[in-house]
C-alpha positions in Angstrom: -20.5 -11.0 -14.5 -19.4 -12.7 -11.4 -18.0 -10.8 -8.6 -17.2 -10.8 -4.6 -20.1 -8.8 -3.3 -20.7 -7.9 0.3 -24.1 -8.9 2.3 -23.9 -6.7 4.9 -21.2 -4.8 6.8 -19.3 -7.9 8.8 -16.5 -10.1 9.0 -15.4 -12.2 6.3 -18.3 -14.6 6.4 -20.3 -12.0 4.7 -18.5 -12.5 1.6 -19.9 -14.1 -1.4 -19.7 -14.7 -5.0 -22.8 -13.0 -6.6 -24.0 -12.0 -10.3 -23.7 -7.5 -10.7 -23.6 -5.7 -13.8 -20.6 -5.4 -16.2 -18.9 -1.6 -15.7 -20.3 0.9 -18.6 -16.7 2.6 -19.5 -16.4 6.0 -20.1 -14.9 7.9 -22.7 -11.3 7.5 -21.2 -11.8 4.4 -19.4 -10.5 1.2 -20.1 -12.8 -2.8 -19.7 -10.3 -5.3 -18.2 -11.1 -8.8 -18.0 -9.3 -9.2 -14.4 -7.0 -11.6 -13.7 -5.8 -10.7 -10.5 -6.6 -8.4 -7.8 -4.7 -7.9 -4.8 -5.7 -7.5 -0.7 -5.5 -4.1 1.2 -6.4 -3.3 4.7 -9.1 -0.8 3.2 -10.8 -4.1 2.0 -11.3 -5.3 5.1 -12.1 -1.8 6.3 -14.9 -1.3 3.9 -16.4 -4.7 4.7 -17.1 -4.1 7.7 -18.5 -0.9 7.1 -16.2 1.3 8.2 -14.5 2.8 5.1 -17.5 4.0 3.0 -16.5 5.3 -0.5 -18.5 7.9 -2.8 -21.4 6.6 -4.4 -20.1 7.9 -8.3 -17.5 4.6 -8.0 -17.8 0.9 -8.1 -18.8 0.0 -4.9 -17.2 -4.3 -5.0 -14.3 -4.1 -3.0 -10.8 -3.8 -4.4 -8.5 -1.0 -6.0 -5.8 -2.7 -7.6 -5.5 -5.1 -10.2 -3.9 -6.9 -13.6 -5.8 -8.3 -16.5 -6.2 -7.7 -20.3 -8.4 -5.0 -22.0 -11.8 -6.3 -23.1 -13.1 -2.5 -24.6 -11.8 0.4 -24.5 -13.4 3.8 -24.1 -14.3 6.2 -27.1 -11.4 8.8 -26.5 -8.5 6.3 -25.8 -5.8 6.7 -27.5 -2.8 4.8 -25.6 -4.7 1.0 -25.0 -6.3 -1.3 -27.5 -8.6 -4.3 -27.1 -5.7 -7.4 -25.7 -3.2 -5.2 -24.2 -1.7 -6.6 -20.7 -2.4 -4.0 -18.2 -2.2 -3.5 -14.5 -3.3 -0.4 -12.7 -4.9 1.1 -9.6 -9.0 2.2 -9.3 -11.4 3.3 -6.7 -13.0 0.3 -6.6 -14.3 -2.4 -8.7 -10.9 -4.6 -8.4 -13.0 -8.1 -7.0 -14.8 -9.1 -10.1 -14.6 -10.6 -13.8 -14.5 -7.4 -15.2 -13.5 -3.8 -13.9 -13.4 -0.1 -15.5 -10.5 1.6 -15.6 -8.9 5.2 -16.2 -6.6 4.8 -18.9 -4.6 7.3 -16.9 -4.2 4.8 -14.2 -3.4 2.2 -15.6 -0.3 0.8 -17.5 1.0 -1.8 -19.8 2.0 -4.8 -18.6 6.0 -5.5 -19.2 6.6 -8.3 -20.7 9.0 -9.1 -17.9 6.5 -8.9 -14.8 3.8 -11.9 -14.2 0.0 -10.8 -14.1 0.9 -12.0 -10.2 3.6 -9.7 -9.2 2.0 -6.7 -11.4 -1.5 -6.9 -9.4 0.5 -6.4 -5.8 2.5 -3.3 -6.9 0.2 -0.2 -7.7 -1.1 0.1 -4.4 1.9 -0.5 -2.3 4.4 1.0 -4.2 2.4 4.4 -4.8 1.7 4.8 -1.1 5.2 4.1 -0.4 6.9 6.3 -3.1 4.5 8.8 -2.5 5.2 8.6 1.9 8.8 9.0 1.4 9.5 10.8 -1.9 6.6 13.7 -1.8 5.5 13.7 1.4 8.8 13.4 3.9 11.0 14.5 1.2 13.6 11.8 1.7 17.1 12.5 1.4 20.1 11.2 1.6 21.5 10.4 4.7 18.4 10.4 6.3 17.3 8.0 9.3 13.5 6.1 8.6 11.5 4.5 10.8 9.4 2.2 8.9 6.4 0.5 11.3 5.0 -2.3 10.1 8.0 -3.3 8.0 6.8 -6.6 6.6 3.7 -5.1 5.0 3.5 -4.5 1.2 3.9 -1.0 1.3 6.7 -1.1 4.2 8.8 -3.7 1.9 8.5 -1.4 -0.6 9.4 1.5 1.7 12.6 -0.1 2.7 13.9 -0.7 -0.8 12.7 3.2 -1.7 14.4 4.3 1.4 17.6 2.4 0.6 18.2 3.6 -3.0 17.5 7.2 -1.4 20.7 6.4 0.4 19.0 6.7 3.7 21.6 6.0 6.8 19.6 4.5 8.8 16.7 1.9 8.1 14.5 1.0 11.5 11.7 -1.5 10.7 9.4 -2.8 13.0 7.9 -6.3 12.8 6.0 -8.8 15.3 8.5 -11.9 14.2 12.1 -12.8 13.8 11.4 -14.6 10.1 9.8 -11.2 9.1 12.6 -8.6 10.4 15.2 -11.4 9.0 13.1 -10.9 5.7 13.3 -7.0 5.9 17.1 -6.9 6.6 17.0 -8.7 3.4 15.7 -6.2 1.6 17.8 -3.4 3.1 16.5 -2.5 6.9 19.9 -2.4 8.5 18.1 -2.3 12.0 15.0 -4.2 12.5 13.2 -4.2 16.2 10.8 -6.8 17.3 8.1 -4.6 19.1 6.7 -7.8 20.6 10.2 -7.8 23.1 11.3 -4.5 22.9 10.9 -1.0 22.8 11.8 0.5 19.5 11.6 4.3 21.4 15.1 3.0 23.5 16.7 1.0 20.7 16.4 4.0 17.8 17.9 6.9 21.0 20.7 4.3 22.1 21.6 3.5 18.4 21.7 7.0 17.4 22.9 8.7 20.2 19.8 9.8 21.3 19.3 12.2 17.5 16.2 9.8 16.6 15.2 9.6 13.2 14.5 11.9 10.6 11.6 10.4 9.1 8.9 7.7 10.0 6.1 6.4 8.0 3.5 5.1 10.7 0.3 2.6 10.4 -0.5 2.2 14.0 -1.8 5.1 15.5 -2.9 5.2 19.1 -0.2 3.4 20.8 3.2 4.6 19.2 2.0 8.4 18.9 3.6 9.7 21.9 7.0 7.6 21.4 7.0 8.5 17.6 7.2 12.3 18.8 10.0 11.5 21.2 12.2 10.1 19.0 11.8 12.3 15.8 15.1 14.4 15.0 14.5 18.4 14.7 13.0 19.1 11.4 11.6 15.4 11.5 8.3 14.3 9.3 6.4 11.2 10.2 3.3 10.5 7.4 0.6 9.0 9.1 -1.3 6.0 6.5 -3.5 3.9 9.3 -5.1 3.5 12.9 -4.2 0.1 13.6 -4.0 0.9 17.3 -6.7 3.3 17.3 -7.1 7.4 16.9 -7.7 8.5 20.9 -4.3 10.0 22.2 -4.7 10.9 26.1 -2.0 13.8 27.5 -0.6 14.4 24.5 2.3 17.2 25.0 2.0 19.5 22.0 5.4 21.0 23.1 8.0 19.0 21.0 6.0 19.8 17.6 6.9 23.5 18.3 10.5 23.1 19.8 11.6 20.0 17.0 9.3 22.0 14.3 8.2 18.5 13.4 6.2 18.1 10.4 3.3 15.2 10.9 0.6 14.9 8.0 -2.0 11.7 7.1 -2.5 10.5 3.6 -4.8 8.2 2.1 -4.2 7.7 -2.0 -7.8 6.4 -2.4 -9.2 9.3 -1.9 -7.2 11.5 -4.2 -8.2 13.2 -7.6 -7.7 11.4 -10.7 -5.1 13.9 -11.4 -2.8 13.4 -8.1 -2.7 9.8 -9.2 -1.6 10.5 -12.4 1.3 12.6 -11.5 2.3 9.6 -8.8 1.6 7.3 -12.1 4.0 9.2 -13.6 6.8 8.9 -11.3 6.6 5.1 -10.5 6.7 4.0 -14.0 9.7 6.4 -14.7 11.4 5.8 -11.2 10.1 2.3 -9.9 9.0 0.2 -13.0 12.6 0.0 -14.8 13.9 -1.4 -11.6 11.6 -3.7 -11.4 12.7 -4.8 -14.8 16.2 -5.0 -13.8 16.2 -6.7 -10.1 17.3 -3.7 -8.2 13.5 -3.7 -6.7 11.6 -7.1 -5.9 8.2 -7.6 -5.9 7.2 -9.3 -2.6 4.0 -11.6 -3.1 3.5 -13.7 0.0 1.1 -15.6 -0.4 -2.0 -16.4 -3.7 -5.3 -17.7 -3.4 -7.8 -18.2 -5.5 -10.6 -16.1 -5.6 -13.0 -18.7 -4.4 -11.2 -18.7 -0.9 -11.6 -15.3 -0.6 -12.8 -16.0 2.8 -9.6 -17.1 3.6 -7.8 -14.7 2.1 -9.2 -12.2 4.3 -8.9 -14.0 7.5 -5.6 -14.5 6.6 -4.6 -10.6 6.3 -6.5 -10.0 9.5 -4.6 -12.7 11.2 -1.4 -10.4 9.9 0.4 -13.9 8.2 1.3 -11.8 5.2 5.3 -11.0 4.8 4.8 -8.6 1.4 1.5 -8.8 -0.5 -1.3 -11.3 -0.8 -2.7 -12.0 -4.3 -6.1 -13.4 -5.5 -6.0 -15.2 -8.5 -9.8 -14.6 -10.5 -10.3 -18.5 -12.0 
């Protein structure tokens, strides 16, 4: 089969379409002739070499997908060969044909494009699980979402909103993507390019902060992050984007706030984590995705020949939402 392989650990230029082998199922695995795959940051990550996944998965880049079943595996009950399916792997997602847990997966509604369904599993599971089993959102709550135009910080916003959150901070480098968030429910959206989200969250709350913040950036917003979380706050921790390396860091505030900080990345969870988080988005996400009261945000859909460009693109952080591939 054809696939995007990687040369050697690099930048984008190190991408290229290459013959591999087509994925030997398992028993409970699913064959999915893909149709398309969506972009993560871990992509670009494990390009470069700096993400390296365990050697028992698919090691093509890509964990998220939509397609139709070519084969399925010896104990599968719930798929047959030409069923729509979209779904979420360790790896494999950038080729002509991936394997699948038939846990992981799910049918495709007859209502959602093979487009839209490749850009939610990812960004919606990390989102849903951030705010719902992680920080234990609540009603009432103040968020901080950084990174708000993302894939998984849209999603974030429209979870926090129908948690009846009372306050929804984003942060965003432009005034088309924070105008695009307050679309989609942020009621306070802060440029962090021209200003300081630290003062505008303490001035607009009367200095009680937030209650929650789901962070990508590391580094640089760590010791602000602590200063403005409420007593009893939570912030979940999903990226380095600014780096790791905090210097005079007061550990004081996470004993007097009893803050609550943990990291989480869904890629490197069991089979059977997933499948409980499986569980919840297609009771508590999927329907409303059926009905409009979620959106799907795709931003932008190449095909998989520019995957280059696709890349570049993502690095260059263009995307509003999610950025689709299109296998032709």
């Amino acid at each position: 089969m054809k696939a995007v392989l990687v040369k050697q650990p690099g930048d984008s230029s190190q991408l290229y379409h290459g013959e591999t082998e087509i994925p030997q199922i398992k028993d409970h695995e699913l064959l999915v002739k893909v149709h398309y795959f969506a972009l993560n940051r871990m992509d670009i990550l494990q390009r470069e070499g700096k993400y390296p996944v365990s050697k028992d998965v698919s090691q093509i880049l890509g964990v998220e997908m939509s397609g139709v079943v070519e084969r399925v595996g010896a104990s599968v009950t719930n798929f047959k060969e030409g069923d729509k399916v979209f779904g979420l792997m360790y790896g494999g997602a950038y080729a002509e044909y991936c394997a699948i847990h038939e846990s992981m997966a799910m049918h495709l509604p007859d209502e959602l494009s093979f487009k839209e369904a490749a850009a939610v599993p990812e960004a919606w599971c990390t989102a849903y699980q951030a705010l719902h089993w992680i920080a234990s959102i609540k009603k009432g709550d103040n968020v901080l979402i950084h990174a708000g135009a993302s894939g998984v910080g849209l999603a974030a916003i429209q979870l926090a909103k129908r948690a009846g959150a009372n306050k929804i901070f984003v942060t965003a480098g432009s005034g088309d993507k924070l105008e695009f968030c307050e679309g989609l429910g942020a009621t306070d959206p802060i440029n962090y390019k021209t200003e300081s989200f630290k003062e505008k969250i303490l001035n607009s709350t009367d200095q009680y902060g937030v209650d929650i913040i789901v962070d990508f950036i590391g580094a640089n917003y760590w010791n602000d992050n602590i200063e403005i979380l409420a007593k009893d706050g939570r912030m979940v921790i999903l990226a380095f984007m600014s780096g790791v390396q905090v210097e005079n860091f007061n550990i004081g505030p996470l004993l007097r706030k009893r803050l609550r900080i943990e990291g989480s990345t869904l890629r490197s969870r069991s089979v059977e984590y997933q499948v409980k988080l499986f569980e919840d988005i297609s009771k508590d996400v999927i329907p409303k995705f059926i009905n409009g009261e979620y959106k799907i945000i795709v931003d932008k859909e190449f095909s998989w020949k520019d995957i280059k460009e696709a890349h570049l693109y993502m690095e260059a952080n263009k995307n509003t939402g999610k950025i689709v591939v299109r296998v032709d």
